[in-house]
C-alpha positions in Angstrom: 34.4 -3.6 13.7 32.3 -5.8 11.9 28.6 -6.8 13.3 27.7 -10.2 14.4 26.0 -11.5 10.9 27.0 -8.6 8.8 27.6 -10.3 5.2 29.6 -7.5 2.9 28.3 -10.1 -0.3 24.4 -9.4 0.7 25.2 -5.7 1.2 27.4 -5.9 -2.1 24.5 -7.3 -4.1 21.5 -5.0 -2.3 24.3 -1.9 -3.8 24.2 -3.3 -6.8 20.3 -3.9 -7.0 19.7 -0.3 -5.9 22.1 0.8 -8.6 20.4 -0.9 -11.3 17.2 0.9 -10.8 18.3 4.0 -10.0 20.1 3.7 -13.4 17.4 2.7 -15.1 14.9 5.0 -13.6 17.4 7.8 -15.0 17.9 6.3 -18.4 16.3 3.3 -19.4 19.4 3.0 -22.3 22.0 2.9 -19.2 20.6 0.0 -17.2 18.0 -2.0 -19.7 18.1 -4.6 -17.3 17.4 -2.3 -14.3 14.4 -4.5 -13.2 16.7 -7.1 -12.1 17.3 -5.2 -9.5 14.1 -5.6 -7.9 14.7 -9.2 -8.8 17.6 -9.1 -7.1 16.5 -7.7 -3.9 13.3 -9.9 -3.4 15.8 -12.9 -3.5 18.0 -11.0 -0.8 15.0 -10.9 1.3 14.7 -14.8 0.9 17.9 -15.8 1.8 18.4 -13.1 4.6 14.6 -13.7 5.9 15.3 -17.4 6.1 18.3 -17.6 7.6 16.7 -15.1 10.3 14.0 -17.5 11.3 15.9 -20.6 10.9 18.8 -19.2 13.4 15.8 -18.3 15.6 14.4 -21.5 15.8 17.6 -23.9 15.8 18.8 -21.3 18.9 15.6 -21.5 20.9 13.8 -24.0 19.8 10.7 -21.9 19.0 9.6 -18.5 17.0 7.9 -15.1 17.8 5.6 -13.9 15.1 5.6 -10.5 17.5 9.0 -10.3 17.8 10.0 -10.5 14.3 7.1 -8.4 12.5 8.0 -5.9 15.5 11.6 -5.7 14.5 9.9 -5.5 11.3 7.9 -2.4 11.9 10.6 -0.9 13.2 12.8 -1.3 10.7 11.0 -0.1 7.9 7.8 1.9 9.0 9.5 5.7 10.0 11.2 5.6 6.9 7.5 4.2 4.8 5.6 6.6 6.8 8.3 9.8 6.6 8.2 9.2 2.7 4.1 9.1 2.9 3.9 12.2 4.8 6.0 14.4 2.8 5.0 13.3 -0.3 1.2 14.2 0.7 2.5 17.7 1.9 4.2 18.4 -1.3 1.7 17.2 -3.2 -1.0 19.8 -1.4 1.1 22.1 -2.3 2.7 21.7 -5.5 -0.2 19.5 -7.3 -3.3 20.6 -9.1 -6.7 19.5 -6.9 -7.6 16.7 -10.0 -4.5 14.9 -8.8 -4.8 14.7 -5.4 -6.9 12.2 -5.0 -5.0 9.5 -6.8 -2.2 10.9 -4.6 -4.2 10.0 -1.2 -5.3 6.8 -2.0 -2.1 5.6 -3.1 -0.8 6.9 -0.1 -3.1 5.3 2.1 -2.6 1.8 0.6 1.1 2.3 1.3 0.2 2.8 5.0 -1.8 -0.3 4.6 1.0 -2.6 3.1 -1.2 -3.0 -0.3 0.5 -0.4 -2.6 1.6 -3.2 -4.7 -2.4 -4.1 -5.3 -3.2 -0.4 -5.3 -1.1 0.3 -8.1 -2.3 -3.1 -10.2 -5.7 -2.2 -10.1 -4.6 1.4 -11.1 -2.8 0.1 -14.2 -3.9 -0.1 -17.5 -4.6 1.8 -21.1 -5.9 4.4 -19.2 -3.6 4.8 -15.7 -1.4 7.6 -15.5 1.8 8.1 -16.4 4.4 6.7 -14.0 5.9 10.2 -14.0 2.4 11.2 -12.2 2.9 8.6 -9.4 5.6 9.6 -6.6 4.4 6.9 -4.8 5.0 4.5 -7.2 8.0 3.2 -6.3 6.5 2.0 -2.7 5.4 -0.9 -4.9 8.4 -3.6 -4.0 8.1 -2.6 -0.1 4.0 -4.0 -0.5 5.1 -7.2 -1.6 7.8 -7.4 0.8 5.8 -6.5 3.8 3.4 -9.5 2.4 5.9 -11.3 2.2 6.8 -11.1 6.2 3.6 -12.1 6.8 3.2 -15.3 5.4 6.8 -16.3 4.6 7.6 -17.6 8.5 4.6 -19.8 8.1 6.4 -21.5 5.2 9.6 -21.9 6.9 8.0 -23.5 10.1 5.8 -25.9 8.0 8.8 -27.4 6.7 11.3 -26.8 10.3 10.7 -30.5 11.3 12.5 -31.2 7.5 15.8 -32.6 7.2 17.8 -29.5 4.6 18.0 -31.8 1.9 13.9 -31.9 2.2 13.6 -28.4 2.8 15.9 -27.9 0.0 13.4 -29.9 -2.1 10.5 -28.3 -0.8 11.7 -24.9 -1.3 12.9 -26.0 -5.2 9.0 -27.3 -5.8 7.6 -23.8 -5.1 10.6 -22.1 -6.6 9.9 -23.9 -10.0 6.0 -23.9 -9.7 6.4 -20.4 -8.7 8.6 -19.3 -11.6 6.2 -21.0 -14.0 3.1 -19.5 -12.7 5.1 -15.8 -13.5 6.1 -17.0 -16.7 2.2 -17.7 -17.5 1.5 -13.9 -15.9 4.6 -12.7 -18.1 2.8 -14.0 -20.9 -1.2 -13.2 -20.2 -0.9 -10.9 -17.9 2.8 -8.4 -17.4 1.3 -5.9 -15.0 0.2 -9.2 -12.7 3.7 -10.5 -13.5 5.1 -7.2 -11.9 2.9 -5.9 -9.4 1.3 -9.6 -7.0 3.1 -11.2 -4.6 2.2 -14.5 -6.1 3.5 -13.8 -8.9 7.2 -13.2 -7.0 7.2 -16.1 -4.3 9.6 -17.8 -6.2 12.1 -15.0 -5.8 12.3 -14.8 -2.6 11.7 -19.2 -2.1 15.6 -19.0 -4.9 17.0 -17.4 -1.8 15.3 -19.3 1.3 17.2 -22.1 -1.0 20.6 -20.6 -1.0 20.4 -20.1 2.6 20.1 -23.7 3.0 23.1 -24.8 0.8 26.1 -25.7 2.2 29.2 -22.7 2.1 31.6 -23.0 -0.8 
C-alpha cells in the first residue's frame, strides 16, 4: 500500500540522479553528464523540502524548527555517521600514517555538516587526487544539511505571500541565484561545485515547482 505522500515521480527522478553518478563515477565516457545528478537531487530537495514546510504551516498554522531538523537528524545522521566511522577504521588499517590526517579532518567536518567547505579549501593544483578521498563524496550531504538550516527561514519570510508572489519571489532568487553560479562557473569552478551559495538556486527551481498548479 502506498504511503500518505509517497510520489513514485520524485523517487523515479532521485533513481535516476543516483544512477547518473554512479555511472559516471564508474566511467566518465558512460554518463558525461553524471553531474546532473547532483543537480538533480538538490532540486528534489527543493521541491520535497518546500512542500514539507508549507503542508506544515497551512495544517497548523505554525512551524517547528526542532521538529523538523530532528526528523532531520534522524533521517540522515546513523547513516552519515555509520559511513564516518567505518571509513576512519579502514583507513587505520589499510592507509599509510601520511594519509591519515587528511582522512580525519575530512571526517570530522562531515560530522560537523561542512564537508562541502572542507573539501573547497582542500582543492586546488596541489589537493589530492579524488581517488585519495573516500570521503569525498559526503560533499552534496554538506550543502544539503545547510540547506535545512536556512531554507525554512526562506519559506516563512514569504508564508504571508499569495503563490503567485511566492512564485515570483522564489523565480528572483532562482535567476539571481543561477547567475551568481554562472559567474563562479566562470572565475571560480571548484566554488561553482563545492558552496551552498553557489547551489541556492537549485533547490529555490524546485520550492517553485512545488508551488505550480498540477498538470
Amino acid at each position: 500500500m502506498q504511503k500518505p505522500g509517497f510520489r513514485y515521480d520524485v523517487q523515479a527522478l532521485r533513481g535516476l540522479a543516483v544512477l547518473l553518478v554512479m555511472l559516471f563515477h564508474a566511467n566518465t565516457s558512460w554518463s558525461p553528464g553524471g553531474f546532473l545528478g547532483v543537480d538533480i537531487f538538490f532540486t528534489i530537495s527543493g521541491f520535497v523540502i518546500f512542500r514539507l514546510i508549507d503542508h506544515e504551516l497551512r495544517a497548523t498554522g505554525a512551524f517547528r524548527f526542532s521538529g523538523f531538523y530532528a526528523r532531520r537528524v534522524v533521517r540522515l545522521f546513523p547513516a552519515l555517521f555509520a559511513t564516518v566511522a567505518l571509513t576512519v577504521l579502514f583507513s587505520l588499517v589499510l592507509l599509510p600514517a601520511d594519509q591519515l590526517r587528511d582522512i580525519l579532518d575530512s571526517a570530522l567536518a562531515a560530522a560537523l555538516s561542512v564537508a562541502n567547505v572542507y573539501f573547497y579549501l582542500d582543492s586546488g593544483y596541489f589537493a589530492a587526487q579524488a581517488i585519495e578521498k573516500p570521503l569525498l563524496h559526503l560533499w552534496s550531504l554538506g550543502v544539503e544539511e545547510q540547506f535545512y538550516l536556512a531554507f525554512p527561514l526562506l519559506v516563512l519570510g514569504i508564508a504571508a505571500l499569495s503563490t503567485r508572489f511566492k512564485i515570483a519571489a522564489l523565480m528572483v532568487v532562482t535567476v539571481f541565484g543561477a547567475m551568481l553560479s554562472q559567474h563562479y562557473v566562470n572565475t571560480n569552478p571548484d566554488a561553482a561545485f563545492y558552496l551552498p551559495f553557489q547551489r541556492v538556486f537549485q533547490f529555490t527551481a524546485g520550492a517553485v515547482v512545488a508551488l505550480l498548479p498540477p498538470p
